[in-house]
N, C-alpha and C positions, 0 to 999 in steps of 0.2 A: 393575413390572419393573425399577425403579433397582437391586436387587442382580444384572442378569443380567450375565455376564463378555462381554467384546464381541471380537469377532478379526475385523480388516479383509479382507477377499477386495479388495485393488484398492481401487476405492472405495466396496464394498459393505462394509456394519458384519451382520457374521452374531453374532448374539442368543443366549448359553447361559445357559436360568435355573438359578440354582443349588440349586434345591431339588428334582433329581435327579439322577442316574448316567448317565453316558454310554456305549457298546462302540466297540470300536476302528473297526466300521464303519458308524461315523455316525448311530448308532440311538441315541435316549434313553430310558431307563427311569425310570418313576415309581413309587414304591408306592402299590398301592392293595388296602390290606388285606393279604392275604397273596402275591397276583400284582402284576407289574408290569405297567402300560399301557406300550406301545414305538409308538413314534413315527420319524420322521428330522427330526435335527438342522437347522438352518439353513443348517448349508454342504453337506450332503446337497438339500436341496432346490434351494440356488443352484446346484449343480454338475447337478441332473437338466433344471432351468429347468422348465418348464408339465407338468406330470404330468396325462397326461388316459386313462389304465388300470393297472387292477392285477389283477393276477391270482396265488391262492395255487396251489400242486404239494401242499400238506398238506392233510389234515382237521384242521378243530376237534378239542382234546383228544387231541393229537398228542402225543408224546415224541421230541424232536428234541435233536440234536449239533450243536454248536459247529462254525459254519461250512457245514452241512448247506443246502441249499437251499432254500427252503421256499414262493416264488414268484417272479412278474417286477412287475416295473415300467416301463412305457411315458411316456416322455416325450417333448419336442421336440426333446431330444439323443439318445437313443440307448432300445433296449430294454435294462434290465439286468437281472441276476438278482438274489434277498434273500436272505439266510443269516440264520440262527440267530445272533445272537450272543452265546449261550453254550451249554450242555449245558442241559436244560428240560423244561418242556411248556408246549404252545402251549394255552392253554387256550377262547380264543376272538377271534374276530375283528372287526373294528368294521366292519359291513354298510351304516353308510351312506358311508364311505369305498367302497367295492365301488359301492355308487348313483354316486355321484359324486367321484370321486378329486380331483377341483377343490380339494376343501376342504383339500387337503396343502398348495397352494401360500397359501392362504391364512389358514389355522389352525392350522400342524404341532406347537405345544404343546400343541393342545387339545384341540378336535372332530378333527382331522385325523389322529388316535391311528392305528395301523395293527391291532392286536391286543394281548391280555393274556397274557402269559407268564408262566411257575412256574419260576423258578433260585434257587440258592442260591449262584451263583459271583461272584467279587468283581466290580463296578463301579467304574471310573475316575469319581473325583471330579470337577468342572466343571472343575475347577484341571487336575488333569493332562489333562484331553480338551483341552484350552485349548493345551498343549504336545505333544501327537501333530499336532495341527494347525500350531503352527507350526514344525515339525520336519519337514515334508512337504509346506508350501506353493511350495517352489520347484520341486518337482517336480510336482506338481498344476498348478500356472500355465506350464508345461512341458508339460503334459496338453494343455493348454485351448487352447493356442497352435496346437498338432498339430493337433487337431481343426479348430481355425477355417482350417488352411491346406489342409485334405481337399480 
């Protein structure tokens, strides 16, 4: 993992390897074959903190839009919703994450995959996802601030 790009959160080093595509919200895509595996990023999981449910609103083998919703995610900060991110199909889903969603907080390149999706639309390289993030960090750490003052 010496080639992954590093982006500081604070004193937290959040990890992007560069031998995938990233979407604007916080999901990494990997090829595998003709579908990508999709995942969350490291600063998607550091900003959810302890993910212990997940829950899809689609079927397997679904035809989904860009931004569309497609389930929730339960953490120790907040319940959020998942979107599509891009136009697709969802073609299947990784069932042992659904057993035990644990495995996000502690394998989210790997085992901790969320689903396989079917797109054709362009993917941000590690390089520019690397510059979405810090082009939005002050506002984020602005987020994070609000919250802890709830």
């Amino acid at each position: 993992m010496s080639d992954d790009l590093i982006f500081m959160m604070g004193n937290y080093e959040a990890r992007f390897p560069t031998d995938r595509g990233y979407a604007e919200n916080h999901l990494w895509l990997q090829q595998q074959g003709d579908v990508y595996r999709v995942g969350f990023t490291a600063y998607s999981v550091r900003l959810l903190q302890d993910v212990y449910f997940l829950d899809w609103t689609v079927d397997a083998d679904s035809d989904v839009k860009h931004k569309q919703e497609i389930g929730e995610v339960e953490s120790s900060k907040a319940l959020s919703s998942l979107y599509a991110p891009a136009d697709g199909r969802l073609v299947t889903f990784n069932d042992a994450v659904l057993d035990d969603p644990s495995v996000i907080n502690t394998d989210n390149y790997a085992a901790g995959w969320l689903y396989e999706f079917a797109t054709k639309a362009p993917l941000m390289s590690p390089d520019e996802y690397l510059q979405l993030l810090e082009g939005g960090w002050e506002a984020t750490q602005r987020m994070i601030k609000g919250q802890m003052n709830e």
